[in-house]
Phi, psi and omega in degrees: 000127178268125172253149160237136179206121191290155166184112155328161193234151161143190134241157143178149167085011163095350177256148152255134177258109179321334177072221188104028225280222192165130185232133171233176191231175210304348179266014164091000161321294112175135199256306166199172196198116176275145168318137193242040178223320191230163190274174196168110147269124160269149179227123177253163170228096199209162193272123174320315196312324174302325166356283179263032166246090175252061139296126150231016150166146205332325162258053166181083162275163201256326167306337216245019201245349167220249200201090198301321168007303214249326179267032159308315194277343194234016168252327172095355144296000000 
């Protein structure tokens, strides 16, 4: 499973945003990682195919790790 995650640099409106953005892969690696000093678009290139294998080692699949339970309060089910 790949994540991505965005985030703006700056202020407005009283908020600050840290930038930072991030793209990491599936074995958790960081794939790329933007400045959190300068405004800054990333562009990846990255292969798909690992994707849909969320092993990341023989006990430890990562869907099965987690707990719907617990995401009652912010899903509202």
């Amino acid at each position: 499973m790949f994540i991505m995650t965005s985030n703006r640099i700056g202020n407005e409106r009283e908020i600050s945003f840290s930038g930072g953005s991030i793209a990491v892969g599936p074995e958790g690696g960081i794939i790329a990682e933007a400045s959190c000093e300068k405004e800054e678009i990333l562009f990846i290139t990255f292969d798909p195919a690992p994707a849909p294998n969320k092993m990341l080692t023989e006990k430890n699949r990562v869907l099965n790790d987690r707990i719907p339970d617990n995401y009652k309060e912010i899903t509202g089910n």
